[in-house]
C-alpha positions as semicolon CSV with decimal commas, in nm:
position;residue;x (nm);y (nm);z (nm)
1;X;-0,770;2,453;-22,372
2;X;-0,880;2,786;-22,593
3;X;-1,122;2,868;-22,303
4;X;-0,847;2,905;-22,081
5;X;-0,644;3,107;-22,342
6;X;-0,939;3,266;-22,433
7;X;-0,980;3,414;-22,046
8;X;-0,611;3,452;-22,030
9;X;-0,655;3,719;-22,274
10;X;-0,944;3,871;-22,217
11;X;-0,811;3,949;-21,819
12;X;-0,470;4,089;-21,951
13;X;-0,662;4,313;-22,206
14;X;-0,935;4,435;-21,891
15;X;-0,605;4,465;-21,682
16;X;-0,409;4,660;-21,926
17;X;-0,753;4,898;-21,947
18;X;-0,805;4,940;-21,643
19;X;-0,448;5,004;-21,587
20;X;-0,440;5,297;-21,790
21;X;-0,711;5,480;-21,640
22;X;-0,571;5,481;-21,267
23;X;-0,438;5,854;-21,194
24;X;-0,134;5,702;-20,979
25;X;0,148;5,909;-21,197
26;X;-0,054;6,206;-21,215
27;X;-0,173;6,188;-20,859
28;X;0,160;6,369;-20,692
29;X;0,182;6,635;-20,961
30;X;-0,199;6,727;-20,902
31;X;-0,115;6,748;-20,512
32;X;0,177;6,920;-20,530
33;X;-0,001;7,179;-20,766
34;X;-0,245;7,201;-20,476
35;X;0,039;7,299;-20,234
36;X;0,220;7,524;-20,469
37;X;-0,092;7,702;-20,525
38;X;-0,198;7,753;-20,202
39;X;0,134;7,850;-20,068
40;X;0,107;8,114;-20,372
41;X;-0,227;8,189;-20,248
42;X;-0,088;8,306;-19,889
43;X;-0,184;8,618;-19,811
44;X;0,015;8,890;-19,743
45;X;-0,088;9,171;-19,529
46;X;0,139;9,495;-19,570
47;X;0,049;9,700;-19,247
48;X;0,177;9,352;-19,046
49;X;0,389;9,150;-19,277
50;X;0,779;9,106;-19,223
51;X;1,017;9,164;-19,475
52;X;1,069;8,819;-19,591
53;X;0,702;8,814;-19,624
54;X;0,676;9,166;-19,813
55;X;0,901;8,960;-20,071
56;X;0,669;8,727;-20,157
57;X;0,507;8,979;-20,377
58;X;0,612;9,024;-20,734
59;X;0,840;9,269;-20,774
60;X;0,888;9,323;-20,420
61;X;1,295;9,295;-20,303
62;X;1,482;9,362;-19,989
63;X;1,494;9,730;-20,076
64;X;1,055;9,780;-20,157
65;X;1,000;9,549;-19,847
66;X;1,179;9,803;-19,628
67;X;1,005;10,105;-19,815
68;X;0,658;9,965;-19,745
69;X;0,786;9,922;-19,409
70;X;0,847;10,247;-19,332
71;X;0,562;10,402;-19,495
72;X;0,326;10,236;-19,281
73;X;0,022;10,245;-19,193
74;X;-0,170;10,164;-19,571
75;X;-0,518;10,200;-19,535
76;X;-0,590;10,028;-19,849
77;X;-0,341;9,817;-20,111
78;X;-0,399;10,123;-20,394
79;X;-0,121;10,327;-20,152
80;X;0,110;10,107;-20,238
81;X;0,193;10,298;-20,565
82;X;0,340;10,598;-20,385
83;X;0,672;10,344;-20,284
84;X;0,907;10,470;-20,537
85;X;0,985;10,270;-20,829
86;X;0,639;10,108;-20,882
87;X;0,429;10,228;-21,170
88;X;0,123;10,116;-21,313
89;X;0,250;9,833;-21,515
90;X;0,418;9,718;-21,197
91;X;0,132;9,776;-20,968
92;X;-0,098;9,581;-21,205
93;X;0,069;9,287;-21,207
94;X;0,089;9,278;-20,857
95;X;-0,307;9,337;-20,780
96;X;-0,290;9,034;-21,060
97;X;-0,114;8,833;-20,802
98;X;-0,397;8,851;-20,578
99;X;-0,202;8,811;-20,218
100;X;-0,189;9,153;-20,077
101;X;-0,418;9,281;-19,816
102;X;-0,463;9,620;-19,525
């Protein structure tokens, strides 16, 4: 009879180890972080990009989107500081982002 307890307890303690390990929970966060990130990593080209799509750039609203618009052609992202209202703090935060390209 204490054999059988015995194994009784020693499968619940390997289930409840093994149980802990699995990555179910965090499994959906980590591909949804995936998404968000590549979503965030979209680029975004200013001599072709909508307005909606100018938006996507920090600091970038309805009124900048139609600015860049009609300044174009860029022939590289650095033009992008003669839009009005964007000075070098602004501008360096979004060549942080990463997403804009000629």
């Amino acid at each position: 009879m204490w054999k059988f307890a015995l194994k009784l307890v020693i499968s619940k303690i390997i289930e409840r180890i093994f149980r802990k390990k699995t990555i179910k929970p965090k499994t959906k966060e980590v591909v949804s972080d995936i998404k968000e990130k590549d979503i965030l990593m979209e680029k975004v080209n200013l001599n072709t990009a909508s307005e909606k799509e100018l938006q996507k750039i920090i600091h970038i609203g309805p009124r900048r989107a139609k600015k860049i618009i009609n300044r174009r052609p860029y022939r590289d992202i650095y033009e992008l500081s003669n839009v009005l209202g964007l000075g070098r703090k602004r501008m360096d935060e979004i060549f942080e982002q990463g997403i804009i390209i000629t």
